[in-house]
N, C-alpha and C positions, 0 to 999 in steps of 0.2 A: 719475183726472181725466177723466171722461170723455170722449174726443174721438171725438164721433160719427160714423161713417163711414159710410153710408146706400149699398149698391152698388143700383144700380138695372138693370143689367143685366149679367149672365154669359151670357151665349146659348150654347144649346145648339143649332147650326143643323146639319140635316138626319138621315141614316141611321144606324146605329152612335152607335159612341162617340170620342170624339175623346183623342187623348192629347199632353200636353207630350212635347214630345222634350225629352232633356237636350242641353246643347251642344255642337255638334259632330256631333252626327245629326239625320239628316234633310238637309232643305234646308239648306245652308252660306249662303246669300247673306246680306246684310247687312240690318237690319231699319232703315229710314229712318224715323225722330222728325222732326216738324216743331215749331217752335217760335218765339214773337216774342221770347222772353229768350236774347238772348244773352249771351253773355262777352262782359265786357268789360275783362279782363284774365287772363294764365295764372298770373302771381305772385299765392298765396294772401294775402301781404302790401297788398296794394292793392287788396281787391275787398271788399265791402259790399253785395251785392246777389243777387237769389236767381239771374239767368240765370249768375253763375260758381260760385256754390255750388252751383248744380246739376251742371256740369262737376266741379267740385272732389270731391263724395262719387263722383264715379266714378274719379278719374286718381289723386289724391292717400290714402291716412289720414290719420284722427285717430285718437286715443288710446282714444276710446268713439265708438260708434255707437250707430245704433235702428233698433229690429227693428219693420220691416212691424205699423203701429198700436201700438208698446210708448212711452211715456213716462218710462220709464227708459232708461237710456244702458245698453249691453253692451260689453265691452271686442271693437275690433276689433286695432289695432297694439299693444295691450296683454294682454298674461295678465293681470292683474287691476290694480284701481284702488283706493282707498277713503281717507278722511280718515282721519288720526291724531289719534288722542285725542280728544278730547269740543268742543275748542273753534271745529269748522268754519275752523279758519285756518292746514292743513296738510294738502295734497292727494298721495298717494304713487300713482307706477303701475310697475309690474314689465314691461319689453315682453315682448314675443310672442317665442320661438325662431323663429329660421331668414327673418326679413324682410330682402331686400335689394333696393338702387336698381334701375333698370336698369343702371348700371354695373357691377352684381356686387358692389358694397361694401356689407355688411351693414348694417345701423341700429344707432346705440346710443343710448343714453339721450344724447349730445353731441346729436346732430341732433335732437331731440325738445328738449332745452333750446335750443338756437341757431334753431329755428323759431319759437319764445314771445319770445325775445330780440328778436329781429328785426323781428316785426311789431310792439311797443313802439316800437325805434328807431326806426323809419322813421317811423311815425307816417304812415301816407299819410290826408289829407281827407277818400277813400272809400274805406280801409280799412278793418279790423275793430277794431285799436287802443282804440276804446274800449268795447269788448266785455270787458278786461281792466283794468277800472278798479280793481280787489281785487287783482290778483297783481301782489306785492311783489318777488319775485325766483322764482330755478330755479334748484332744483342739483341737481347729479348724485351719487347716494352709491357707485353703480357701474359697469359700463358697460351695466345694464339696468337699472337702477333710475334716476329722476328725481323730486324733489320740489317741488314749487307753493306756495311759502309767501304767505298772503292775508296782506293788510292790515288785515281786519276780515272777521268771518263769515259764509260766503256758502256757506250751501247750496245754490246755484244751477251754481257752477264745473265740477261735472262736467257737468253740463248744455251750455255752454258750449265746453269744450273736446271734447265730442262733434260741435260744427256745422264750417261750414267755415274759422274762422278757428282752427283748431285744426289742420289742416292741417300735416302734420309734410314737408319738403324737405330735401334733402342739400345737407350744409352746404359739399361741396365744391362747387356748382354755384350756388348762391345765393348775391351779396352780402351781408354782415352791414349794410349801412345804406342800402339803395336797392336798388327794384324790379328784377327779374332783365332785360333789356332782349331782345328777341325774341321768339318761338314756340316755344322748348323747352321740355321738360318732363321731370321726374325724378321722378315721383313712385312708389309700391309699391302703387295701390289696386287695385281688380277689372280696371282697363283700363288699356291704353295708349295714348298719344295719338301716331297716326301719318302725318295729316293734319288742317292747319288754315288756312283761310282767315277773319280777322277778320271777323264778322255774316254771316258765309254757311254752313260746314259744317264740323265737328268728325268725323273716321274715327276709330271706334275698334275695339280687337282684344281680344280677351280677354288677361287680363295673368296667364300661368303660374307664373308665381314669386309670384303673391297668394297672403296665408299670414294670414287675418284671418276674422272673424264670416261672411261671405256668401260664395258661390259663385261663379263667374266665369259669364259669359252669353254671348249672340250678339254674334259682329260687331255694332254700330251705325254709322250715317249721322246725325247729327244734323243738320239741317238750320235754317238761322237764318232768318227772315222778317223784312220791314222792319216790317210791320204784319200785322192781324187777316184786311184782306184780302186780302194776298198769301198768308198761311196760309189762310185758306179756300179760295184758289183753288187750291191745290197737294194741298190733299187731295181735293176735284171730283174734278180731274186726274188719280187717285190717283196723283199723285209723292211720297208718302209712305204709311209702313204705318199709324204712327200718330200723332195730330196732338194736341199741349195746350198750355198755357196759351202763348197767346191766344185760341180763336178766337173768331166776333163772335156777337155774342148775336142777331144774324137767323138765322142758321145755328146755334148751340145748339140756341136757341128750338125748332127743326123736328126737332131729333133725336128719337125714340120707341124705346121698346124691342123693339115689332115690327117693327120693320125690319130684312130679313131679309139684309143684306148687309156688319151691320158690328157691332163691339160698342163699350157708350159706360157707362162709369160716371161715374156722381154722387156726388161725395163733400162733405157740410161741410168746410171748412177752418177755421181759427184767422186766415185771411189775412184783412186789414180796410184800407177805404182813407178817409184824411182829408184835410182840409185844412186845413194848417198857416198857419198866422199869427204874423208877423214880430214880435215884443212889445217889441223894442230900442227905444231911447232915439230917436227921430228918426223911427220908422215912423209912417203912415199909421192904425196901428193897435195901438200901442200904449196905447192907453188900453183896459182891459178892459171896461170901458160899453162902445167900439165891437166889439169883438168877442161881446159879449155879443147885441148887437143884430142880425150877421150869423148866429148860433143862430138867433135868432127867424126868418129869412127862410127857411131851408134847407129843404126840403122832400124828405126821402129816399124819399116813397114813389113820387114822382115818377120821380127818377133808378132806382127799382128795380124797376119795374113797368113805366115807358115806356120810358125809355132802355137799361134790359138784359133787358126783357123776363122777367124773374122769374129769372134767369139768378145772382142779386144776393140777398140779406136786407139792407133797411133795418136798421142797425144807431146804438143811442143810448148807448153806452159805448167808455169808451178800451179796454178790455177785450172783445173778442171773446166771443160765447153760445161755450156749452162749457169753456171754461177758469174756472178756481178762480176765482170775487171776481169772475164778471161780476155787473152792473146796471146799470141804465136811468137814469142821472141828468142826460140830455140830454131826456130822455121827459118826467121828473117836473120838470123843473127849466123846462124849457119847452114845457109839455104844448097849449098853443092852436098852435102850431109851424104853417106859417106864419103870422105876425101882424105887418104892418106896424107897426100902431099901438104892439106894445108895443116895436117893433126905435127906432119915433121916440121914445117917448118916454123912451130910455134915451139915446140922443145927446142929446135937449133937456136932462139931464140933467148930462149929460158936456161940456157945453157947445161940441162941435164944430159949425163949418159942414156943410151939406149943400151939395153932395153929398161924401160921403167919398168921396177918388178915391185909389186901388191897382192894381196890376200882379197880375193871377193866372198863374202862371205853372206849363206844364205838360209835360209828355215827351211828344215827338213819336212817332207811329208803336204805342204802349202802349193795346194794346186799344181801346177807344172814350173816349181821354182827350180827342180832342179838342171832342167833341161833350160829352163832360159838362161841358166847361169852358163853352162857349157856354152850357148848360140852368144851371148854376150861376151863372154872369151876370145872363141873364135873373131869375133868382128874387132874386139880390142887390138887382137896381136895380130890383122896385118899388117904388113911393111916391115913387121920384127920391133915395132915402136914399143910394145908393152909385152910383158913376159906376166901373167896372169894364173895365179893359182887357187883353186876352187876348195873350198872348205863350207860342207852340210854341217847347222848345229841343230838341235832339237829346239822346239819353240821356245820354250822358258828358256835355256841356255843364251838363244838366238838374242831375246831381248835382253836380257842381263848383260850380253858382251854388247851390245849396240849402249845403252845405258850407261856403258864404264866405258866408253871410247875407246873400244878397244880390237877394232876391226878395222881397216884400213877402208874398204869400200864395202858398201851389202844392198839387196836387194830385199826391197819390204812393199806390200801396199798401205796407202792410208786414207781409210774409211771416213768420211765425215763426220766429225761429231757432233754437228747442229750445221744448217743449212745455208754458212754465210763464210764468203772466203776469206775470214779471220781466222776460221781454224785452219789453213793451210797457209795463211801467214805465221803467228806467231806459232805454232805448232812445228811448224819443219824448219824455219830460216830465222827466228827472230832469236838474240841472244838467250841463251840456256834452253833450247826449243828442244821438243821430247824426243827427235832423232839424234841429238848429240853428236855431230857431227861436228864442232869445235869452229862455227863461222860465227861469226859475230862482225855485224855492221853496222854502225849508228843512222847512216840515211833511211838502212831499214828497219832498224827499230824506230826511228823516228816516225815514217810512214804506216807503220802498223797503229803507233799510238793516234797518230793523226785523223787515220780511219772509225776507232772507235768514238770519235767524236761526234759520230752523224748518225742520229736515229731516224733520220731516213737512208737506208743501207744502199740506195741508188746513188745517194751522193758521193761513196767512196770509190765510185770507177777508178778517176785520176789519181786515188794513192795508190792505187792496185795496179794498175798500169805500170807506173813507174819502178813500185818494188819490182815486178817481174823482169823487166829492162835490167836493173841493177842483179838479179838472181843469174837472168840467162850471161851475165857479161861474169859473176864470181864465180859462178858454177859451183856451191856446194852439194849440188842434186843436179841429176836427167833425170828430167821427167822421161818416161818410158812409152806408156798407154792409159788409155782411161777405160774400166771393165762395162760391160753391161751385162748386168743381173739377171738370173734365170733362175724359176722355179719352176718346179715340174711336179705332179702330184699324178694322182690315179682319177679315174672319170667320175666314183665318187667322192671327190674330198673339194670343196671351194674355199674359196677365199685369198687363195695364192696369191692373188695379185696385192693385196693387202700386206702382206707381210712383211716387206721391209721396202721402205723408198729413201734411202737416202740421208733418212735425219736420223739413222741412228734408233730407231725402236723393231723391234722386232715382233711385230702383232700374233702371236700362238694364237690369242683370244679370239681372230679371226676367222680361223679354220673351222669348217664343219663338215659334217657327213651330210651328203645330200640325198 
């Protein structure tokens, strides 16, 4: 599938040759990541979002991971995985010898099933909960063996249980039905977590007892930013080694590959940001004439060329370029894009009053959200069609009111969580999907289930295609743009380019001092 990853710089700066030291040689001191995603929870059970899934592939395992650019899952807390028999609707994993907590208590297949269990029970609003909307139950056949019985066939599951809600906790430390309450942490992954202050800095150590796919790495500092520019001004500053996602697309903008004092990769991602639209019984905009007519207004080359600086790919699919079953049916479907006239005369249609007045509602402090909500405004209300009121919430607020359908319109990105456009199906558009956006279609739920049936992932183009066709015609989402990824570090720190591609893991273990 190809997911393109473009590095645009490796710098080789000055005399000689340079070499990775392994961990633990060399320079010991700690290598400080700056970042604006933070955690915003340490229970795997309660988080839905990539700044704790990014924590989580380092503190915690899951059952499969992915290898630097691989789109298939490799077994890390497991010796080996694989469906039973022909009907994708029985998932067996064998664990790994020799993994134990930091308490010294080994793992068994119990705590791999009581971790699946759990995030079911709890059910948290911005948990992962409905990432498992196929697995029916988990049993254990031994004390290393555990089995995943689907509800219907989903080639997607290992998939799935490689991201962070797959996240395996000891079940002596974790509640079986509500969030663990505090800052500790029990998990077997590459690190351990030994200091933590909420939105400011995660310490972490290499974790000796890891016994999984990856290596252990350097000390890290992760450091938390409120916003893009408090991240820009700490990397200035240099108070950190290396600095990603957020920083602000004035500062990208200027980065160059001959700059002789720092290195900076460029990667595609699969990461895409829209804006979702409330389509419930009583919204503002539940008539699809009206959302159909806010398509016509939207002008992405705007927001990707001004406002991020080229930083950005205007994007015209629910489906992200690169992944299986992208196309353009925002493009074809409303190619004069922006066009007042045809945005009027689809409310004259729909028979609504002008102006149509909505609440767009956005996350505080997240990149340049607040400015593109203003730019997105502006292009809404010309012709006087929409009357558009802006509302910052802070990020945990942001997702709780998105969760309780309780925004009319918002503006969010969504990260991949495993490397196959199933999570941008049933994740944004399929009934009960984690934007809550109140759309619900049975062709497309139908076509999501239809997809999961092919374990060869090529074979699902043509359901993907179609659900798109059917998305860009209901409009519960514009798609917006698709980001491209940037890391930046200092001339001695490597591995940048490693650290996140797309599936959702975020490699710390691969940074070092050179």
């Amino acid at each position: 599938m190809g997911l393109l990853v473009v590095l645009l710089v490796l710098a080789i700066v000055g005399v000689g040759t340079w070499i990775l030291l392994p961990a633990g040689e060399g320079n010991g001191k700690a290598i400080s990541v700056g970042t604006t995603d933070a955690a915003t929870t340490l229970d795997p059970a309660g988080a839905y979002d990539s700044g704790s899934w990014e924590l989580f592939s380092n503190i915690f395992q899951s059952l499969l991971t992915f290898a630097p650019g691989g789109v298939e899952p490799v077994p890390d807390a497991a010796e080996q995985c694989g469906f039973v028999g022909t009907g994708l609707r029985a998932y067996r994993c064998t664990l790994r010898d020799g993994i134990s907590f930091p308490s010294g208590r080994a793992m068994t297949a119990e705590d791999v099933k009581y971790s699946f269990d759990r995030v079911k029970k709890i059910g948290s609003d911005v948990g992962p909960a409905s990432l498992f909307g196929t697995l029916a139950s988990v049993t254990v056949s031994s004390n290393e063996t555990v089995v995943f019985h689907l509800s219907s066939p989903d080639a997607t599951f290992p998939l799935k249980i490689a991201t962070g809600a797959g996240s395996i906790v000891d079940m002596e430390k974790y509640p079986a039905t509500s969030l663990r309450a505090g800052y500790e942490v029990d998990g077997t992954g590459p690190y351990l977590l030994t200091a933590y202050v909420m939105n400011a800095k995660v310490d972490l150590e290499p974790n000796a007892r890891y016994k999984g796919y990856f290596e252990t790495g350097h000390p890290i500092e992760l450091r938390y930013y409120k916003d893009s520019d408090q991240l820009d001004s700490a990397w200035k500053a240099h108070k950190v080694d290396v600095a990603t996602r957020t920083m602000s697309p004035d500062l990208l903008s200027r980065f160059h590959e001959s700059d002789p004092d720092r290195r900076v990769t460029e990667s595609e991602t699969p990461e895409a940001r829209y804006l979702y639209l409330n389509t419930r019984q009583g919204s503002s905009l539940q008539d699809a004439h009206v959302r159909r007519a806010m398509a016509w207004l939207v002008n992405r080359d705007v927001l990707a060329m001004t406002l991020y600086k080229g930083t950005v790919d205007p994007l015209y699919s629910l489906i992200p370029i690169g992944m299986i079953g992208h196309t353009t049916p925002f493009f074809d479907n409303y190619p004069a894009a922006p066009s007042a006239a045809r945005a009027r005369s689809l409310l004259i249609e729909a028979g609504v009053s002008t102006p149509v007045r909505f609440t767009l509602g956005y996350g505080e402090g997240r990149g340049a959200s607040a400015q593109e909500a203003a730019l997105l405004k502006k292009q809404l209300e010309v012709g006087g069609l929409f009357k558009v009121n802006l509302k910052g919430y802070q990020w945990t607020e942001f997702q709780k009111n998105w969760a309780a359908g309780e925004m009319d319109a918002w503006t969010a990105g969504w990260v991949a969580d495993y490397p196959d456009p199933d999570t941008f199906g049933a994740s944004l558009v399929g009934t009960g999907s984690s934007m809550n956006t109140g759309y619900s279609d049975k062709q497309v739920d139908r076509l999501i289930a239809d997809s999961r049936q092919f374990a060869d992932r090529g074979r699902t183009s043509d359901a993907f295609r179609d659900l798109q066709i059917r998305i860009a015609k209901d409009v519960p989402l514009i798609p917006l743009w698709q980001r491209k990824d940037y890391v930046v570090s200092t001339e001695d720190v490597g591995g940048g380019e490693y650290l996140a591609d797309g599936t959702g893991v975020f490699r710390l273990w691969r940074l070092r001092r050179i």
